[in-house]
N, C-alpha and C positions, 0 to 999 in steps of 0.2 A: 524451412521456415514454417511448413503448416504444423507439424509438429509440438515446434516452438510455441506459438499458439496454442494449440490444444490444447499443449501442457498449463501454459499462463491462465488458459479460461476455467481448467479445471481446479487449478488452486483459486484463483480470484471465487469461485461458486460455490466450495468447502466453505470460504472465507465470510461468504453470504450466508451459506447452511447452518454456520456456526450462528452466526448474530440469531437468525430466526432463532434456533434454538434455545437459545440464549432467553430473546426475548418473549418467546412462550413461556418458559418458566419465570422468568421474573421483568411483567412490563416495565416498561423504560430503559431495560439496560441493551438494546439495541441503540437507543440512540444516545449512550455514553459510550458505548465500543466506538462508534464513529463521530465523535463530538473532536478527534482529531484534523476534522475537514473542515473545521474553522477556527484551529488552534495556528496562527501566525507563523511562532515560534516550531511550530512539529513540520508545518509545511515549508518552510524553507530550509527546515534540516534535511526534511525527504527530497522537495528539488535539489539543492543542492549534491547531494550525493547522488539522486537520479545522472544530474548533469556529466558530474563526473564519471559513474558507473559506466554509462550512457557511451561517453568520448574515446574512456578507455576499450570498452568492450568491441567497439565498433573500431576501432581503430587494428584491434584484434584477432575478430571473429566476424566481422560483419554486422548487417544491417538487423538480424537477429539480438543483437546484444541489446539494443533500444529496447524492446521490449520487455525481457528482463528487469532490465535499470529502472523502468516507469514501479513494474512489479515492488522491485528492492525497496524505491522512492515512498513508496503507499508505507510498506511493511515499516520502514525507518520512519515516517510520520508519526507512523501510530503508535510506534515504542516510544518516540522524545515528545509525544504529548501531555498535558499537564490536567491534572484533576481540576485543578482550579478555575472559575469562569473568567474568560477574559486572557486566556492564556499563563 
């Protein structure tokens, strides 16, 4: 399980490494990378498949899989989010 974790913290902090970077060269686009965590429609694509990810995995492999599935949830938010404001 610690492992699991590590692993999850070290991609989630790439994931932050990146925005900084991101937003050092060009202000504001830090917070359009994450403009997903209040896009409705991106967040109940990422729960919903968290859920699911989540049910299966653990049903699978253990209490390990949750952690992943929350991972996958984020990753899946942030691809079916929408340019546009207001979702």
């Amino acid at each position: 399980m610690a492992v699991t974790l590590l692993s999850i913290t070290v991609i989630l902090a790439a994931w932050v490494i990146r925005t900084a970077v991101a937003e050092l060269r060009v202000p504001g686009s830090g917070r359009r990378q994450w403009a997903f965590l209040t896009d409705r429609r991106a967040l109940a694509a990422g729960a919903l498949a968290a859920l699911l990810l989540g049910l299966i995995g653990w049903a699978t492999t253990g209490p390990a899989a949750a952690a992943w599935a929350v991972l996958a949830g984020l990753l899946i938010a942030s691809l079916t989010a929408t340019d546009e404001p207001n979702g």
